[in-house]
C-alpha positions in Angstrom: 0.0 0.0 0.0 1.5 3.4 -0.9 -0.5 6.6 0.1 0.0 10.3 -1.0 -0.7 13.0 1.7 -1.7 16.8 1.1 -1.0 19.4 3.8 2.4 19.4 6.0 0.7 21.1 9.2 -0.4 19.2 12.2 -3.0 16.8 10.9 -0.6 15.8 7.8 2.0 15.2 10.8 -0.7 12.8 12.6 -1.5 10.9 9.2 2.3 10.6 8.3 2.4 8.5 11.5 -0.4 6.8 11.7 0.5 5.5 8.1 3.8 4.4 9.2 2.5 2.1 12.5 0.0 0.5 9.9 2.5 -0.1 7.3 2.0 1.9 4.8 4.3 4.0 2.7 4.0 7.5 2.3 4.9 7.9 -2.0 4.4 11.6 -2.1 3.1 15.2 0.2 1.9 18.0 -1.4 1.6 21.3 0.0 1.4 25.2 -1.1 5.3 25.8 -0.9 8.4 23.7 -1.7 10.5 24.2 1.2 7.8 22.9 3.4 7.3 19.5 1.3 10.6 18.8 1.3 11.0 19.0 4.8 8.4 17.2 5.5 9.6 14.7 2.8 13.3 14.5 4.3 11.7 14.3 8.3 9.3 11.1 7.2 11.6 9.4 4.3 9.1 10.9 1.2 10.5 10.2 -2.1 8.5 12.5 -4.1 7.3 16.0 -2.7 6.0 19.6 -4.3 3.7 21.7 -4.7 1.3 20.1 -7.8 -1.7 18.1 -7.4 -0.5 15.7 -9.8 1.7 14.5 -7.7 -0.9 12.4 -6.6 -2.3 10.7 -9.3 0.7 8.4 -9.7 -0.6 5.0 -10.6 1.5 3.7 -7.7 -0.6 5.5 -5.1 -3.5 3.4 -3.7 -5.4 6.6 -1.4 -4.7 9.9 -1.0 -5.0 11.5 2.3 -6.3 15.2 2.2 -5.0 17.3 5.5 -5.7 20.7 4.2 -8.3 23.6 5.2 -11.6 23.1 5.2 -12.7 24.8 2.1 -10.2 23.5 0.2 -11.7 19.8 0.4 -14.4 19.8 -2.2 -12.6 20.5 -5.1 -9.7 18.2 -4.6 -11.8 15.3 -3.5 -13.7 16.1 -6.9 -10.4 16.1 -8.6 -8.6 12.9 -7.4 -12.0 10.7 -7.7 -11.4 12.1 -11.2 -8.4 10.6 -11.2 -9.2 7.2 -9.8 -7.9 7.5 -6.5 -8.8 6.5 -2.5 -9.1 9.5 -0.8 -9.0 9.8 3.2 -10.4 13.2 4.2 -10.1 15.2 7.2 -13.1 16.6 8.5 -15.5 18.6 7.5 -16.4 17.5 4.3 -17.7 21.1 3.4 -19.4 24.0 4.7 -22.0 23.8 2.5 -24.6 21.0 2.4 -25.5 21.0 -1.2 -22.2 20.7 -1.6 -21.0 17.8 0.6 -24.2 15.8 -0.8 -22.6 16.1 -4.2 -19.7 15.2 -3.2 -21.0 12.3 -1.5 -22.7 11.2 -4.6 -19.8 11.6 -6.7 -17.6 9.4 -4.8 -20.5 6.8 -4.6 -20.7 7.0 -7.7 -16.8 6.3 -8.4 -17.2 2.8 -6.5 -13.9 4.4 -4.8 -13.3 3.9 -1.2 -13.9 7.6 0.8 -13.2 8.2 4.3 -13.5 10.7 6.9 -11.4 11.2 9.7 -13.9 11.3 12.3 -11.7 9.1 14.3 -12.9 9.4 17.8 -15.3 6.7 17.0 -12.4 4.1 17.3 -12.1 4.5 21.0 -12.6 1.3 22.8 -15.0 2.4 25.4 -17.1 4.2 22.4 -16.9 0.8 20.6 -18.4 -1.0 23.5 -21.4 1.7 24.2 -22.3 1.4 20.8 -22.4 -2.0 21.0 -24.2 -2.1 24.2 -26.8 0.2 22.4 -27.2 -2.3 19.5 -28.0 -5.0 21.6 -31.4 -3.1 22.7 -31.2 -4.1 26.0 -31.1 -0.4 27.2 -34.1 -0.1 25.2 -34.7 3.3 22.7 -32.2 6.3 23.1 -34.4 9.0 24.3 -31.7 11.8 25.5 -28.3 12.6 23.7 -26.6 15.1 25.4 -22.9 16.2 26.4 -20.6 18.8 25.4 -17.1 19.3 23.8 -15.1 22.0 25.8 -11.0 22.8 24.6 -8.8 25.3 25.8 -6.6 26.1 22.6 -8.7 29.3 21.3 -8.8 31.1 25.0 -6.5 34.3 25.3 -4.2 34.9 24.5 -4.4 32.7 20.8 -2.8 32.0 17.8 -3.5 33.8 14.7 -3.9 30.5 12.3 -5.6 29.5 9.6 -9.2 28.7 11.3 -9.7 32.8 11.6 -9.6 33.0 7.8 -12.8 32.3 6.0 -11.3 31.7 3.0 -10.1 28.5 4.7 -11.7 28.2 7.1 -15.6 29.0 6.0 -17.9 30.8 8.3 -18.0 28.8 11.6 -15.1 27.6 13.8 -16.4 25.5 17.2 -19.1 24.0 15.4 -17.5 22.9 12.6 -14.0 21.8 13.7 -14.7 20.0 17.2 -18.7 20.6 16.9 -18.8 17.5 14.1 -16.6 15.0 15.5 -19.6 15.3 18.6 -22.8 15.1 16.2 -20.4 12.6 14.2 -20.1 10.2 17.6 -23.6 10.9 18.9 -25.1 9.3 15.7 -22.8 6.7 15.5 -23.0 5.9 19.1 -27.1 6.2 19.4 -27.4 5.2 16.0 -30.0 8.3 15.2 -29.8 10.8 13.4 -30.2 14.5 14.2 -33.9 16.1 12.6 -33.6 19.2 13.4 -31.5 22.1 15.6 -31.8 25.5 17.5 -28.5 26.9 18.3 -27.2 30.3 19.3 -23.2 30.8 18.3 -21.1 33.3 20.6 -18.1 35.1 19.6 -17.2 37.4 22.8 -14.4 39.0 21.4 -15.5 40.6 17.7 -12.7 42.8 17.9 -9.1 41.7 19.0 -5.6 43.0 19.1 -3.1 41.0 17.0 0.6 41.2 18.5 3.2 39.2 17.2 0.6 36.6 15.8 -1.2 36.6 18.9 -4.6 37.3 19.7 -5.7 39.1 22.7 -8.9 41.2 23.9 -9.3 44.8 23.0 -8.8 45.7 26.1 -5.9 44.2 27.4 -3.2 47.0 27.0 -1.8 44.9 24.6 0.0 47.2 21.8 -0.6 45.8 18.2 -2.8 45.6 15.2 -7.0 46.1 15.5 -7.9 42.0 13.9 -11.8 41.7 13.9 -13.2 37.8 14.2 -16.4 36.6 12.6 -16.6 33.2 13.4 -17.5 31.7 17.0 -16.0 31.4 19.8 -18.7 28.5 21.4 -22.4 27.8 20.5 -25.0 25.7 22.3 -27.2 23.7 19.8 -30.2 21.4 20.7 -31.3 18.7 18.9 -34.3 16.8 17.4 -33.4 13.0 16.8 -35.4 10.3 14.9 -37.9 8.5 17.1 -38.4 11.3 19.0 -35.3 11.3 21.4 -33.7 14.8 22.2 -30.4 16.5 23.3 -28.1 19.3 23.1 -24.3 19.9 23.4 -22.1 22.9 24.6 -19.3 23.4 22.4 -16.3 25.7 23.7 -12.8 26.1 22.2 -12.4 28.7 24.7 -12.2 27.0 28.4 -9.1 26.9 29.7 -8.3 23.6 32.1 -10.0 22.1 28.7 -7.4 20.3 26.7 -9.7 17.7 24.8 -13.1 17.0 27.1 -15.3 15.4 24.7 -18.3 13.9 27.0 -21.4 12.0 25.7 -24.1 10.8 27.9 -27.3 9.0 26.0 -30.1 7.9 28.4 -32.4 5.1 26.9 -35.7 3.7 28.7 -33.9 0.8 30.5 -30.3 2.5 31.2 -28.1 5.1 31.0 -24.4 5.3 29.5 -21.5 8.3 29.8 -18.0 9.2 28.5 -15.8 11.4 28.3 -12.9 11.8 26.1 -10.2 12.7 28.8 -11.1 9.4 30.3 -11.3 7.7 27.4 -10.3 4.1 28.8 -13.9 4.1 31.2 -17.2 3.8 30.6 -20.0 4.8 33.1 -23.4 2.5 32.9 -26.5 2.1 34.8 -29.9 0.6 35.9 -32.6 2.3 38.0 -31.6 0.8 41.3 -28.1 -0.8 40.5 -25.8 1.6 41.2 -23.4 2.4 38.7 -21.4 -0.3 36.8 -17.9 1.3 35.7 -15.8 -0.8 33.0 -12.4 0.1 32.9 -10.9 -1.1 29.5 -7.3 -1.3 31.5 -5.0 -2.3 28.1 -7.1 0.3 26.0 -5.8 3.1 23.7 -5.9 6.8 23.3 -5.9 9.7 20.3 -2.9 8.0 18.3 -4.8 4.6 18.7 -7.8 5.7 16.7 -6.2 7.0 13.9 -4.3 3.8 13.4 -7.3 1.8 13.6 -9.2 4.3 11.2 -6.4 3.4 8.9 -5.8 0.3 9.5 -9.6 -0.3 8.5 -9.6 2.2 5.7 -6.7 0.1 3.9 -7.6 -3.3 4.6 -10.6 -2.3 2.7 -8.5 -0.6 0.0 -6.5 -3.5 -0.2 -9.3 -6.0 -0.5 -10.7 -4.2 -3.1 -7.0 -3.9 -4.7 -7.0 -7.8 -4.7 -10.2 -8.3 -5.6 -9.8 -5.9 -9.1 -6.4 -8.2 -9.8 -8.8 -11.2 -9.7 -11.2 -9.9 -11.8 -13.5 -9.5 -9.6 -16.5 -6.7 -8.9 -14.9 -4.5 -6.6 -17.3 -1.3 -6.6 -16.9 0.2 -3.1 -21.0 1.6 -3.9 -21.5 -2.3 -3.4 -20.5 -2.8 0.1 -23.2 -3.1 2.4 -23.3 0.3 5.2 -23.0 -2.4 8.2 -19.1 -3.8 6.3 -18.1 -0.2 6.0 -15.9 0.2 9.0 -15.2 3.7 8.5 -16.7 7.1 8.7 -18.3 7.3 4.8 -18.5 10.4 3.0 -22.7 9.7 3.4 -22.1 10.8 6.8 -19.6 13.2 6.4 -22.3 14.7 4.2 -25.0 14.3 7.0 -22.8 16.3 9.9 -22.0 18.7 7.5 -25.9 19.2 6.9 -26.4 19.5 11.1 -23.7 22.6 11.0 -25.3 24.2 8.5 -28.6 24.0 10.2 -27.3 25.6 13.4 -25.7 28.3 11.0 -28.7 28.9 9.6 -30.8 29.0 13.0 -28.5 31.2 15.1 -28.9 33.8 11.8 -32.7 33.5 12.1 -32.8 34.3 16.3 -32.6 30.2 17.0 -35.5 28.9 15.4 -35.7 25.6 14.6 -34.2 24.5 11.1 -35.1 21.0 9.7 -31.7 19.1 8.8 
């Protein structure tokens, strides 16, 4: 298996490893400047590297992994599906839900295999609530609830690439941690989100920008006036098939916060919580029993779930890679949703539709918007 990656910041770092522990070679990485790719290509034993998209549509290249901006997803997934190829996305899909359902239909219509990284999933403990979910012995999910709560965006912050909406779109919490929650509360509860009412905060409008640092206008802080569009945290509420409910606070603003991802879903026979900072327990219980906690003591953590994304992602790639040297039918549109054991571009599609529904409420005072 030989993979091509695109993008040299901090998710192309986590791909390039998680590619190496499953074995598989990294053939190319493209990014927007040469210096960077070659660095990149000299750090991680590259043999190709630069800055053109062709790059990656060598026919040695099974799947190409796209670690770049938001906005820029669309149009290369487009292109290398085009080109024959794999492609492992990073999350979101889009910003735009006409356009991530196109996209969605495009690749299924490839018969290519197209991934998300909504790798959180791959936790143990979220493995085994899913499962305990399936079984129906809790009965029907009837709240889905939690919240998502990091520090990195709290004063003073980093001028990156997620302040500029030519990369990064219009929304910021909601998008970037926002749908790896509404990605693990569907897959976790197994129903989908109906409709939303959210309200979106950004405190700080207007900033002062020193030395590539962010800070409040009213700090004393010498430097540049830098004015922020995009929020800071937003509270969304859902409607969920069957009739369940829930919300989620999302805050990329909490300091004490590094990753606290928490997800509680209360069905008519039980109850069952996590949280991502704790990510090798899981809380369940019974009216009247207590609470039963399972410790999963040889578990994993962040880098695990990549590597078992992957690992998933190219087992199917290479099945189907066998399978097409055997003559056989190897159409990835074929494969039944329950074999898929990765986070499909359907769903990519579906999340993206969620975000843009709490845009389009918190624009319209909160009212309810139909996903």
């Amino acid at each position: 298996m030989r993979a091509a990656i695109i993008g040299a910041g901090f998710a192309g770092r986590v791909h390039a490893e998680a590619l190496a522990a499953c074995g598989v070679e990294i053939a190319a990485i493209i990014t927007t400047k040469e210096e960077t790719a070659e660095a990149f290509a000299r750090e991680y034993g590259i043999p190709r590297w630069g800055t053109e998209l062709s790059l990656a549509w060598e026919d040695d290249i099974d799947a190409v992994h796209i670690c770049t901006p938001p906005t820029t997803h669309g149009w290369m997934v487009k292109e290398l599906l085009k080109h024959g190829k794999n492609v492992l996305c990073e999350k979101p899909l889009s910003f735009d839900a006409e356009e991530a359902e196109e996209i969605a239909r495009i690749a299924g219509e490839s018969g290519r295999i197209c991934a998300l990284t909504f790798n959180v999933r791959y936790h143990m403990a979220v493995q085994k609530a899913r499962e305990m979910l399936q079984s129906g012995d809790f009965g029907r999910p009837l709240l889905i609830h939690g919240n998502y709560m990091q520090e990195f965006n709290a004063f003073p912050a980093p001028l990156d690439w997620r302040y500029k909406p030519e990369l990064a779109g219009n929304m910021r919490a909601v998008s970037e941690i926002g749908s790896h929650w509404i990605d693990l509360a569907q897959y976790v509860s197994g129903k989908k989100v109906t409709a939303v009412s959210a309200l979106f905060g950004n405190f700080h409008p207007h900033r002062i920008l020193a030395d590539g640092m962010m800070y409040p206008q009213d700090s004393g802080v010498k430097g540049e006036p830098f004015s922020v569009t995009s929020e800071d945290a937003a509270a969304l509420t859902f409607r969920y098939e069957d009739g369940a409910m829930g919300n989620v606070l999302l805050s990329e603003i909490s300091p004490g916060r590094g990753n606290r991802l928490t997800l509680e879903i209360t069905c008519q026979y039980g109850n069952l919580w996590w949280n991502e900072e704790d990510n090798n327990i899981l809380y369940a219980a019974r009216k009247g029993e207590g609470v039963r906690m399972e410790v999963f003591a040889f578990g994993n953590g962040f880098t695990d779930t990549f590597r078992t994304l992957l690992s998933n992602y190219y087992k199917a790639v290479a099945d189907q890679k066998t399978g097409a040297a055997e003559g056989k039918d190897t159409n990835a549109a074929g494969v039944a949703a329950a074999e898929k054991n990765w986070p499909t571009f359907e769903e990519g599609a579906q999340v993206t539709a969620v975000c843009c529904a709490a845009a389009e409420s918190t624009a319209a005072d909160s009212r309810w918007v139909e996903v």
